[in-house]
N, C-alpha and C positions, 0 to 999 in steps of 0.2 A: 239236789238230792236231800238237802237236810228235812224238807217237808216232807219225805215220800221214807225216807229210812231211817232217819234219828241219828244223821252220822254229819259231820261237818267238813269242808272240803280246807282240803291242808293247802294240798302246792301242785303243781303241773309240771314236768320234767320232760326233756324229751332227750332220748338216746338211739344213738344209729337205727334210724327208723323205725325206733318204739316211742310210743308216748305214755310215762306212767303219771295216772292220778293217785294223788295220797289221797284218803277220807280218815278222820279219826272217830273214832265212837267212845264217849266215857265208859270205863267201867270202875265202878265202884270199891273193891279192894286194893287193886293194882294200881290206875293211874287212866291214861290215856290207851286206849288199841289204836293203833295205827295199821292201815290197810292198803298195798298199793295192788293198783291195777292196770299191766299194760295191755294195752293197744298198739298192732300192729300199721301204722300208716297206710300200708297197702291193702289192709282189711278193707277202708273204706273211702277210699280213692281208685280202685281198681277202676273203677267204670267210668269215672272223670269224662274222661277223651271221646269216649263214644255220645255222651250227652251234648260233647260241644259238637263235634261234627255231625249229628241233626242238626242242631241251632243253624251251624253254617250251610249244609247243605239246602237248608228252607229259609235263609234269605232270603232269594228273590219272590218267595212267594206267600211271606208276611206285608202286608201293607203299614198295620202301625209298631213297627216295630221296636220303638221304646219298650212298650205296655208290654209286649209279646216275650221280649226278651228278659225284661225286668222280674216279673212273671214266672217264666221258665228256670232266671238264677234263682227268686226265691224257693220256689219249689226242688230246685239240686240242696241247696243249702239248708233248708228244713227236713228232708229225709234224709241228711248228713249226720244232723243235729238229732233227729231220731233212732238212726244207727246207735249212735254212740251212746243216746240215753239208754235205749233199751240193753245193748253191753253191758253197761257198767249199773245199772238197779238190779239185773238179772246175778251178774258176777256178787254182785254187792250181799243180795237176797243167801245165793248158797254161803257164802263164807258165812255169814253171820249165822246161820240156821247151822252150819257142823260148828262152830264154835260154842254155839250153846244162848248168845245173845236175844233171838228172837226166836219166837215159837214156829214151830214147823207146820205153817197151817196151811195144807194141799192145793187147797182152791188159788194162794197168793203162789205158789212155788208153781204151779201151772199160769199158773196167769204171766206173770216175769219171763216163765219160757216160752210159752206161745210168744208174746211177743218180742223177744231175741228171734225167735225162728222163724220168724213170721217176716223182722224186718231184714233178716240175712240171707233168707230161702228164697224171699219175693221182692220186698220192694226196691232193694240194692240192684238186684238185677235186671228186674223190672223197668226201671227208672229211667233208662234213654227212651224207651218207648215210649212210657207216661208223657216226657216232658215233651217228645215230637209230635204226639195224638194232643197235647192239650195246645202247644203254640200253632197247630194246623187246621185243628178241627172246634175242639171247645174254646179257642180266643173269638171264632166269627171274625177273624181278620185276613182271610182270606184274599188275593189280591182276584177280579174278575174279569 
């Protein structure tokens, strides 16, 4: 985040199934802003279970399945890791814009939401499917 927002990241905290990020942003009279942001766990674990049982239910009909599965994790854990960026630059974007810190420029405050909504509308839910169309169809691993 610090390349995308001008904000530095503090600490990670997790409580009964929240996860709060601190970010701090200087500001120049006062001191330090301090910003947290929680995240609900199940925000973005819901779908978990469904992605692995594709994985298993297409077992017998991966041939290399290292590549296939290896593959498949990166792709859960990359639109995991895009959930959560997209959260927290979006969260990040409004606080700063009512606080007065960054300019309110339409095109970015659209742009941060589309893509919050974009990865919480679609790709989250999406994502079992994705990952059993790509270890069955786009790996060519086919077993014949």
């Amino acid at each position: 985040m610090p390349l995308i927002k001008q904000v530095h990241f503090e600490e990670l905290r997790e409580e009964k199934g929240l996860i709060r990020a601190t970010f701090s942003r200087p500001v120049k009279p006062q001191g330090d802003l301090l910003i947290d942001i929680p995240i609900k766990k199940s925000s973005y674990t819901f779908n978990a279970p469904l992605p692995f049982g594709i994985m298993v239910a297409l077992f017998p009909f991966i041939r290399s399945r290292w590549k296939a599965y290896g593959e498949a994790l990166l792709i859960l854990v990359g639109v995991h890791f895009f959930y959560v960026f997209s959260l927290e630059a979006n969260s990040l974007t409004n606080i700063l814009v009512e606080r007065g810190l960054e300019t309110a420029s339409k095109p970015r405050l659209l742009a941060y939401q589309f893509l919050w909504e974009f990865t919480n509308n679609m790709v989250i839910r999406f994502e079992p499917f994705l990952i059993g169309f790509y270890m069955f169809i786009c790996s060519g691993n086919r077993r014949k």
